[in-house]
PyMOL commands that place a pseudoatom at each C-alpha (Angstrom):
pseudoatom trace, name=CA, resn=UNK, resi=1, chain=A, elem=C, hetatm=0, pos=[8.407, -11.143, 32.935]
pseudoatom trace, name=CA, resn=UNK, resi=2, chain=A, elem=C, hetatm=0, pos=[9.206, -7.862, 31.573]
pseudoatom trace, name=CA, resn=UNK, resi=3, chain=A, elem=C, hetatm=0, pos=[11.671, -8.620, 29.223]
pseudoatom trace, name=CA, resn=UNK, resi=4, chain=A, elem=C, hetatm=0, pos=[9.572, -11.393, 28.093]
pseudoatom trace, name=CA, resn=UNK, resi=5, chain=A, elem=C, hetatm=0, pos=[6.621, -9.254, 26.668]
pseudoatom trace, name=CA, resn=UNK, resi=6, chain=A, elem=C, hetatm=0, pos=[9.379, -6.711, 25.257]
pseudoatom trace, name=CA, resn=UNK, resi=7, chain=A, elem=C, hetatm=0, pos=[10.750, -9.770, 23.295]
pseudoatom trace, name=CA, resn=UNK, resi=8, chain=A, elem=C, hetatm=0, pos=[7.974, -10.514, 22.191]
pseudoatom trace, name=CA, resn=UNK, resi=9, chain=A, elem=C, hetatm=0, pos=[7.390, -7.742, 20.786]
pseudoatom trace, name=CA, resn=UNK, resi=10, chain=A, elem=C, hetatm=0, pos=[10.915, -6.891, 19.713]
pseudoatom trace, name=CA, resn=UNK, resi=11, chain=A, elem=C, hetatm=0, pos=[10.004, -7.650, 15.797]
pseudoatom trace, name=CA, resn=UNK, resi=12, chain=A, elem=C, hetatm=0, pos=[7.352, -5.289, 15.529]
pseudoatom trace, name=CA, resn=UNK, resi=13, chain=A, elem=C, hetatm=0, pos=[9.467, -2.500, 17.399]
pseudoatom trace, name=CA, resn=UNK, resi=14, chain=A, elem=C, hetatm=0, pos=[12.590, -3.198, 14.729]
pseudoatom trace, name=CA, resn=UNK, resi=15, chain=A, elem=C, hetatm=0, pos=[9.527, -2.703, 12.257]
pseudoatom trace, name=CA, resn=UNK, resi=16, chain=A, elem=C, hetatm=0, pos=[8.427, 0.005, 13.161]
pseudoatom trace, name=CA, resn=UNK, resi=17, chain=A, elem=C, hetatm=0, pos=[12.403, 1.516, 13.798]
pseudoatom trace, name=CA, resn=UNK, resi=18, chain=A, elem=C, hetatm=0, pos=[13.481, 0.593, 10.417]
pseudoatom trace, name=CA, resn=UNK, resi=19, chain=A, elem=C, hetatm=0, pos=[9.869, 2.599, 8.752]
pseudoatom trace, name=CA, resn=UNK, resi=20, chain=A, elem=C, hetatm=0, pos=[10.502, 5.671, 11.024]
pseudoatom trace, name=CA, resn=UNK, resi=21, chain=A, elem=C, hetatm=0, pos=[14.389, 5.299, 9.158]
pseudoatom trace, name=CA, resn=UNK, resi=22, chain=A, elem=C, hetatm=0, pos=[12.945, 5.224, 5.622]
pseudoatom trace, name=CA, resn=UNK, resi=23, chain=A, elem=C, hetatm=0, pos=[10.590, 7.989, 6.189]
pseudoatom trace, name=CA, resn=UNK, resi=24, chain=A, elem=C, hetatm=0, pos=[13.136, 11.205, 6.964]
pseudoatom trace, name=CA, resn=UNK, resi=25, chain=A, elem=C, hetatm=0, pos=[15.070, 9.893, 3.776]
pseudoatom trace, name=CA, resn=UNK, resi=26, chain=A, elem=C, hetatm=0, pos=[14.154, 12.308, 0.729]
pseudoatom trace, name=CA, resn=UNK, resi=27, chain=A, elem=C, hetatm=0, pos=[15.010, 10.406, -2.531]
pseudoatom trace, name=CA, resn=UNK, resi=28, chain=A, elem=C, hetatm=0, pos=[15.161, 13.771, -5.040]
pseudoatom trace, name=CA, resn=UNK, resi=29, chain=A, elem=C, hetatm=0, pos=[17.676, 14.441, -7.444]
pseudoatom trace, name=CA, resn=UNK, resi=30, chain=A, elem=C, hetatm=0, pos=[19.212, 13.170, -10.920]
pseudoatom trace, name=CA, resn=UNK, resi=31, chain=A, elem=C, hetatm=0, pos=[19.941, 9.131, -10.726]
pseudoatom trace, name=CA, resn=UNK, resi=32, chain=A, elem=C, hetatm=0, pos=[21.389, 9.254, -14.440]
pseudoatom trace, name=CA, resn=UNK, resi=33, chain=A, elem=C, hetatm=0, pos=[24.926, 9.621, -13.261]
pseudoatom trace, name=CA, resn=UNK, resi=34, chain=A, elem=C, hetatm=0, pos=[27.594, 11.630, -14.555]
pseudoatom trace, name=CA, resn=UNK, resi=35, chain=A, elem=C, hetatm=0, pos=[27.837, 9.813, -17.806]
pseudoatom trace, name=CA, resn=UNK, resi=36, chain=A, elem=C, hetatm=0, pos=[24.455, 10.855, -19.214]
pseudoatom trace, name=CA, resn=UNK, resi=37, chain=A, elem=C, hetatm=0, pos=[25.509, 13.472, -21.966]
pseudoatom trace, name=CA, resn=UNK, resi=38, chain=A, elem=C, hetatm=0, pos=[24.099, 17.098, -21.436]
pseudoatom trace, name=CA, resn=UNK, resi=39, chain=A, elem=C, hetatm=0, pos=[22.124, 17.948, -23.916]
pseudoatom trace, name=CA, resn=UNK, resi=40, chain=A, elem=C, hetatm=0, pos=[19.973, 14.940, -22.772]
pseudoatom trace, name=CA, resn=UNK, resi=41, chain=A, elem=C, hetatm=0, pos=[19.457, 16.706, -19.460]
pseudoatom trace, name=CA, resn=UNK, resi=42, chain=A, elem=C, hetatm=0, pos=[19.029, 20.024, -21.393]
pseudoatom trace, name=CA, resn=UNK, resi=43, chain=A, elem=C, hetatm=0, pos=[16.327, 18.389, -23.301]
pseudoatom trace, name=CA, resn=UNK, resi=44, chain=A, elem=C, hetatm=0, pos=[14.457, 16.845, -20.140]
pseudoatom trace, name=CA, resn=UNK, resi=45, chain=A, elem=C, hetatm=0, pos=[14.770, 19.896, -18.656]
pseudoatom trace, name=CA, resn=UNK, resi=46, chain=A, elem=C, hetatm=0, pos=[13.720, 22.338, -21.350]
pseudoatom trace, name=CA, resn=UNK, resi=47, chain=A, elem=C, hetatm=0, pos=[10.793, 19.650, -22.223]
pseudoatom trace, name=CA, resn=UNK, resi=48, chain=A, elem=C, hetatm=0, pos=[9.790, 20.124, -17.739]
pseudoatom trace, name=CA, resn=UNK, resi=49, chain=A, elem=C, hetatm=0, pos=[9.652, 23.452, -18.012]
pseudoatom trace, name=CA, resn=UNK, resi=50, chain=A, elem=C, hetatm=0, pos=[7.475, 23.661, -21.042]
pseudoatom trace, name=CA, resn=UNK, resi=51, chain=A, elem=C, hetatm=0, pos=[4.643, 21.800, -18.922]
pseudoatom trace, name=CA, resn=UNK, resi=52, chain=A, elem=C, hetatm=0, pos=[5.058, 23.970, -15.763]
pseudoatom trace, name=CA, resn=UNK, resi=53, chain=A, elem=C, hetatm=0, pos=[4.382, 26.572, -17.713]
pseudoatom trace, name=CA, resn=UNK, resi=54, chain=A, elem=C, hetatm=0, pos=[0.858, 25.741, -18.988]
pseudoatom trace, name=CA, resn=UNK, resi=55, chain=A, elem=C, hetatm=0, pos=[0.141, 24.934, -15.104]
pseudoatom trace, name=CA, resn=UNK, resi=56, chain=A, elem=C, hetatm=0, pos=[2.178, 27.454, -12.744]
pseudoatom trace, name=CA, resn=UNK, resi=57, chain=A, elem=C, hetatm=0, pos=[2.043, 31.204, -14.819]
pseudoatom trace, name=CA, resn=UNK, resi=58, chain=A, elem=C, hetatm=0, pos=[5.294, 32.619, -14.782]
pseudoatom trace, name=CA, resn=UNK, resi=59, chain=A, elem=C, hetatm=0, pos=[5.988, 36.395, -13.330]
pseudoatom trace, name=CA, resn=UNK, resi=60, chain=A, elem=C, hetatm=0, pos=[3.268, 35.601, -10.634]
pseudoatom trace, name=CA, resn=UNK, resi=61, chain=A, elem=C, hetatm=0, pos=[4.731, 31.924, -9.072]
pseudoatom trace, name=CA, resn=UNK, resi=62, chain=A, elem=C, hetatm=0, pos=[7.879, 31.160, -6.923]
pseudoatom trace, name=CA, resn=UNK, resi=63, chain=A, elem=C, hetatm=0, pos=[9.263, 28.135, -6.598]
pseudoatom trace, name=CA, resn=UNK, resi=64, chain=A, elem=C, hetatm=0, pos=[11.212, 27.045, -3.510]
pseudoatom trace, name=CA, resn=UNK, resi=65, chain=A, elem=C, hetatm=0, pos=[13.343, 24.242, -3.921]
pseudoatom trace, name=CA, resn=UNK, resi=66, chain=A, elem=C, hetatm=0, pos=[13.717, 21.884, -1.876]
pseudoatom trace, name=CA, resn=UNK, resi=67, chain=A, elem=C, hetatm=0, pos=[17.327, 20.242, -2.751]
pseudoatom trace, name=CA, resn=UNK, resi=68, chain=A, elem=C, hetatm=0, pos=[20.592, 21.259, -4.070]
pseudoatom trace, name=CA, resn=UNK, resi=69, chain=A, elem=C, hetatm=0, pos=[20.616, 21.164, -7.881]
pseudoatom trace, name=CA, resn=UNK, resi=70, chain=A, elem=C, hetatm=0, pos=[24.100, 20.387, -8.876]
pseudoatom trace, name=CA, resn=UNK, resi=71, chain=A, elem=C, hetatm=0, pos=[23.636, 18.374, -11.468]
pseudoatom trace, name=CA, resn=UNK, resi=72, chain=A, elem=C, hetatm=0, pos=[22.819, 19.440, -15.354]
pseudoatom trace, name=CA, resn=UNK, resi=73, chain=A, elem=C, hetatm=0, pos=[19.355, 18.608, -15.166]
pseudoatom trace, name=CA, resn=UNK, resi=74, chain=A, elem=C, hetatm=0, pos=[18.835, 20.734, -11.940]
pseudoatom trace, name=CA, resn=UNK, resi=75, chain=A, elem=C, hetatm=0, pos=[21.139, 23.643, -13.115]
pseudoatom trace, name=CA, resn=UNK, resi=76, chain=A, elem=C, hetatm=0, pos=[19.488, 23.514, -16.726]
pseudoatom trace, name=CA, resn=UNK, resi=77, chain=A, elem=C, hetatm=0, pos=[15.833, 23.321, -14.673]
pseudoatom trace, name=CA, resn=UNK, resi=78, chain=A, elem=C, hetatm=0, pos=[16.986, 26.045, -12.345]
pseudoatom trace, name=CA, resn=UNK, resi=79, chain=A, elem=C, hetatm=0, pos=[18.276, 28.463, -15.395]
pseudoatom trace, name=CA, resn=UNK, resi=80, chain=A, elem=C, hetatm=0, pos=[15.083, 27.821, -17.625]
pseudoatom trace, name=CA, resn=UNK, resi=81, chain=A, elem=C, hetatm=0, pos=[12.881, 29.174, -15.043]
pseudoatom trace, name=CA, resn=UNK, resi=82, chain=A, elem=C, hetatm=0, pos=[14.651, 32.338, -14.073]
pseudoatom trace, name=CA, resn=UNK, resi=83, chain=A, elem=C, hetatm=0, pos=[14.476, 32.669, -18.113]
pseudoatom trace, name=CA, resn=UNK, resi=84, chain=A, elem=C, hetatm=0, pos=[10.688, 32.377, -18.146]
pseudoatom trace, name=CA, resn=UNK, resi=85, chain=A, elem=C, hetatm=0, pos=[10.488, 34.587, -15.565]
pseudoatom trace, name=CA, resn=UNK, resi=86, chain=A, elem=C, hetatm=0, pos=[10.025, 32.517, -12.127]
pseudoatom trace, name=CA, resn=UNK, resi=87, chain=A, elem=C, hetatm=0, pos=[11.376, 33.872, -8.992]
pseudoatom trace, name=CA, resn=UNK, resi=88, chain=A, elem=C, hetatm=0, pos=[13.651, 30.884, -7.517]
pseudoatom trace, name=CA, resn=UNK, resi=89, chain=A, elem=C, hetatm=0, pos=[14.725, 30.576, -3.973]
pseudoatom trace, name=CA, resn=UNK, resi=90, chain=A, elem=C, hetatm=0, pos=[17.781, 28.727, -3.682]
pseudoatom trace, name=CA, resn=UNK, resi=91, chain=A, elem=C, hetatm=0, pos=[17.581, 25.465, -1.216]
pseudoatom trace, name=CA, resn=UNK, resi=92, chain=A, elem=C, hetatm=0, pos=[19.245, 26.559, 2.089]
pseudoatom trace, name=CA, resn=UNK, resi=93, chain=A, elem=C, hetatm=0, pos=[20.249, 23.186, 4.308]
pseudoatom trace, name=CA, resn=UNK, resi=94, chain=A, elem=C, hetatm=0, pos=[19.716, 25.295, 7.189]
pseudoatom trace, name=CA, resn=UNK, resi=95, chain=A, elem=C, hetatm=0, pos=[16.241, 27.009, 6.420]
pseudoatom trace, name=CA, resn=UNK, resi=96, chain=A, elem=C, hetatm=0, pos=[14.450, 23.846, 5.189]
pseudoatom trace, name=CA, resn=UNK, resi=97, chain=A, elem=C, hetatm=0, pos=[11.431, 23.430, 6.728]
pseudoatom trace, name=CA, resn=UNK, resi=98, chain=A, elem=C, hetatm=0, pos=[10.300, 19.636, 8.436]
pseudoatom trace, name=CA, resn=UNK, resi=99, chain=A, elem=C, hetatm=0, pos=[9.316, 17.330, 5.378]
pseudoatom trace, name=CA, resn=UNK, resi=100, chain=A, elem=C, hetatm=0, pos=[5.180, 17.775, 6.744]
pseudoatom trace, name=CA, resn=UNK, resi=101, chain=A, elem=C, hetatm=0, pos=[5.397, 21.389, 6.718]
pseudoatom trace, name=CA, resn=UNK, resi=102, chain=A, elem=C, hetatm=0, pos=[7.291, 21.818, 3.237]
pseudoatom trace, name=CA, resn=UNK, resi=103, chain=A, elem=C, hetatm=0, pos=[4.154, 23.874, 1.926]
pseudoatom trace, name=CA, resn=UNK, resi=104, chain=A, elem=C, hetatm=0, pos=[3.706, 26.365, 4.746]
pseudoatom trace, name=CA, resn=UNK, resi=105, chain=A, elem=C, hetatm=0, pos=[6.649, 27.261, 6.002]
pseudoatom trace, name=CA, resn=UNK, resi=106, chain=A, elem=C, hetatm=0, pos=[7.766, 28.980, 2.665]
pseudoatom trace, name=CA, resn=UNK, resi=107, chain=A, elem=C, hetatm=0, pos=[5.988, 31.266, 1.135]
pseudoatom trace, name=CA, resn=UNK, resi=108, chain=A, elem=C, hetatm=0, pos=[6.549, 29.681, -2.373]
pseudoatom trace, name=CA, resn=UNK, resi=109, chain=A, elem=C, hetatm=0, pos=[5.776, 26.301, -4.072]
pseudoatom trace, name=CA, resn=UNK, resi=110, chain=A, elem=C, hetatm=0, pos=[8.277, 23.637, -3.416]
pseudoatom trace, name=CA, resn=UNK, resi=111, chain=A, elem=C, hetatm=0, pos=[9.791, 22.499, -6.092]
pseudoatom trace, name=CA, resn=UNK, resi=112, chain=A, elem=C, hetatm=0, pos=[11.531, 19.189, -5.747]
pseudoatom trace, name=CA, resn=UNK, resi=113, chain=A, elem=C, hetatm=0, pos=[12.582, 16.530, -8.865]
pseudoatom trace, name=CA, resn=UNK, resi=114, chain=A, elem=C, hetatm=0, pos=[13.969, 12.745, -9.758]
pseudoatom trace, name=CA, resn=UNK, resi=115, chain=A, elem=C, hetatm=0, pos=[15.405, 12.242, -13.052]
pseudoatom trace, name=CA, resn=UNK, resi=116, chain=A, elem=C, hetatm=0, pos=[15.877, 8.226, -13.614]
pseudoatom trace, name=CA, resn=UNK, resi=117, chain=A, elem=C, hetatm=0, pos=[16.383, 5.388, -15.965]
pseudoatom trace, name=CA, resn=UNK, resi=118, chain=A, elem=C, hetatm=0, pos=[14.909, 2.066, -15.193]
pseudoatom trace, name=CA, resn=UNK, resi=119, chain=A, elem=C, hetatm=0, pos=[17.826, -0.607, -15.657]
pseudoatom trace, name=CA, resn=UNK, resi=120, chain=A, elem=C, hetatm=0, pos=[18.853, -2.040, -18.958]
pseudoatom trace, name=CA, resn=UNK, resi=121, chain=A, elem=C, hetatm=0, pos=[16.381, 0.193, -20.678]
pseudoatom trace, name=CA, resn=UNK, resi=122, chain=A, elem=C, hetatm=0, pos=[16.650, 3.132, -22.789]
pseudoatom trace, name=CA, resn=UNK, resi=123, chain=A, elem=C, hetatm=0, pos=[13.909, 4.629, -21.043]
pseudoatom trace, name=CA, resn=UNK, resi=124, chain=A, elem=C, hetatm=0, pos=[14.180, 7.637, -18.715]
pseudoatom trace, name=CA, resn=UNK, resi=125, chain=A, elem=C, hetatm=0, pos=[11.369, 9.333, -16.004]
pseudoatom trace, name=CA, resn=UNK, resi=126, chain=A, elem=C, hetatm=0, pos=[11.072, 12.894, -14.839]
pseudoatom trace, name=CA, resn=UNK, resi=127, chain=A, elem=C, hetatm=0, pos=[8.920, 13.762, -11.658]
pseudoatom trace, name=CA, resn=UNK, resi=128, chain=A, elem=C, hetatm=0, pos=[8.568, 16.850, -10.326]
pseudoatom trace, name=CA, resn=UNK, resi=129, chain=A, elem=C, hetatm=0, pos=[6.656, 17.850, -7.191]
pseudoatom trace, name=CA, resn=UNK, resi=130, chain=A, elem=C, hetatm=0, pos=[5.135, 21.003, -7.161]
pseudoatom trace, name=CA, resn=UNK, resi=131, chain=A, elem=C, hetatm=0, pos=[3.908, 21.819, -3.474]
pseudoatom trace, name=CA, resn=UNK, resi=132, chain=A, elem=C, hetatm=0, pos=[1.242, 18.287, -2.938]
pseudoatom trace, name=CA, resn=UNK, resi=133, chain=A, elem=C, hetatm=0, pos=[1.196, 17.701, -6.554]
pseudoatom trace, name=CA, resn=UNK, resi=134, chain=A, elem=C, hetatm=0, pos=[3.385, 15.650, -8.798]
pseudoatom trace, name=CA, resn=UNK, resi=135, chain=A, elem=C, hetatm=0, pos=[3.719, 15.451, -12.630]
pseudoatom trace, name=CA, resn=UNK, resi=136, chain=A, elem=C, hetatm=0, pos=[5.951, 12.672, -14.526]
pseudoatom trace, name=CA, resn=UNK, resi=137, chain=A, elem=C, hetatm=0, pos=[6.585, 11.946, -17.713]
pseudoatom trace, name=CA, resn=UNK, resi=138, chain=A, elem=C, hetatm=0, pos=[8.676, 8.972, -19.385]
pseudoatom trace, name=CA, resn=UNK, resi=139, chain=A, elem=C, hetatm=0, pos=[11.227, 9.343, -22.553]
pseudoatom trace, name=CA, resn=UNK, resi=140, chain=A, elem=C, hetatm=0, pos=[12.960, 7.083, -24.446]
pseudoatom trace, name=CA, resn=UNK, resi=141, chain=A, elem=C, hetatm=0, pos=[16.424, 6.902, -26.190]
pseudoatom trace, name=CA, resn=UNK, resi=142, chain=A, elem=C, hetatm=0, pos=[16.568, 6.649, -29.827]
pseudoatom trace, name=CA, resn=UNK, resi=143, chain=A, elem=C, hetatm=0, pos=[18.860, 7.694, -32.497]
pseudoatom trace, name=CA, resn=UNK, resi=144, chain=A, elem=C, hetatm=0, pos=[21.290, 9.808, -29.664]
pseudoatom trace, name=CA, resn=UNK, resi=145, chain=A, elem=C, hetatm=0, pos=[18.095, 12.111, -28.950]
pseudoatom trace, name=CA, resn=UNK, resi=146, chain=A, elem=C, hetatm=0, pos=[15.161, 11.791, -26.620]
pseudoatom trace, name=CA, resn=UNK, resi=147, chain=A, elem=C, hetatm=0, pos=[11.707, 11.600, -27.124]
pseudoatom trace, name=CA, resn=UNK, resi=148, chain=A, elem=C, hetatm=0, pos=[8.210, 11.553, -24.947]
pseudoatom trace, name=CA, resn=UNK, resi=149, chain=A, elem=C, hetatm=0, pos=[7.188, 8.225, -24.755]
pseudoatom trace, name=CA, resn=UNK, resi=150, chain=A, elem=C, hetatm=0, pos=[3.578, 9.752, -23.189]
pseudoatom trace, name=CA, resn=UNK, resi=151, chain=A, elem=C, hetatm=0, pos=[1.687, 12.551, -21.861]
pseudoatom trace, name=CA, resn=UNK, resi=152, chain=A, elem=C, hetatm=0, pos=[2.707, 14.339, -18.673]
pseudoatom trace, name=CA, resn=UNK, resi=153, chain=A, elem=C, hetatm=0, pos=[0.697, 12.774, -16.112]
pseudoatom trace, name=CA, resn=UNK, resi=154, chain=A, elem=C, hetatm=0, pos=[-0.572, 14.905, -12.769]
pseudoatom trace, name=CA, resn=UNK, resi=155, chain=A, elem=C, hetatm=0, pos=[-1.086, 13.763, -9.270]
pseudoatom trace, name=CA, resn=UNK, resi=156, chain=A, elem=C, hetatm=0, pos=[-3.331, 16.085, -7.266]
for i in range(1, 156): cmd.bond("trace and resi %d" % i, "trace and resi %d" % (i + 1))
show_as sticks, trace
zoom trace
């Protein structure tokens, strides 16, 4: 009779399994590939930290990221800051805090970005998450440069 009810409800606990899976999975980082040339990356980056500027001051914010950046995007992010004058402190595997508690558990704003391309476009997205907030902005492709395609939108 047990096993019945649990059978019953096996679909819903597979559900709810699979949700919990998807949850702990943190999709940040540069989708472009390898192939995407540098100076587009430069560009995206230097165009990134333009905006942060006009909403984090540098010289009084730190940024705590919150994934490797081994890609050119997140190395030409990383080096743009420390040029503006933000402190950065390196992600540490280790020392991460729980994804809930990614705000208060180090003393600085975590930083944390995607760079992507929808398919068969020649469009491209940045996000970046500052702390609770997000700001994204699309580009497109044209002539072997890049180019806004809109505003930087902000998610409080």
């Amino acid at each position: 009779m047990i096993m019945r009810k649990l059978l019953g409800h096996a679909p819903l606990l597979f559900l709810l399994a699979g949700l919990a899976g998807c949850a702990s999975i943190e999709p940040y980082g540069n989708f472009l590939g390898a192939d995407a040339p540098a100076t587009l990356n430069e560009k995206l980056a230097a165009d990134t930290v333009k905006q942060l500027t006009v909403l984090y001051p540098p010289a009084s914010t730190r940024f705590d990221l919150g994934q490797p950046t081994p890609d050119a995007y997140g190395s030409a992010l990383v080096e743009s800051l420390r040029i503006k004058g933000y402190a950065i402190l390196e992600f540490e595997p280790d020392e991460a805090a729980p994804a809930g508690n990614s705000d208060t558990a180090r003393p600085g704003l975590s930083l944390r970005y995607v760079l992507d391309a929808p398919a068969s476009t020649n469009l491209y997205r940045v996000t970046v998450m500052v702390g609770s907030q997000s700001l994204s902005r699309a580009y497109v492709a044209q002539n072997d440069t890049v180019a806004p395609a809109g505003a930087w939108v902000r998610k409080e």
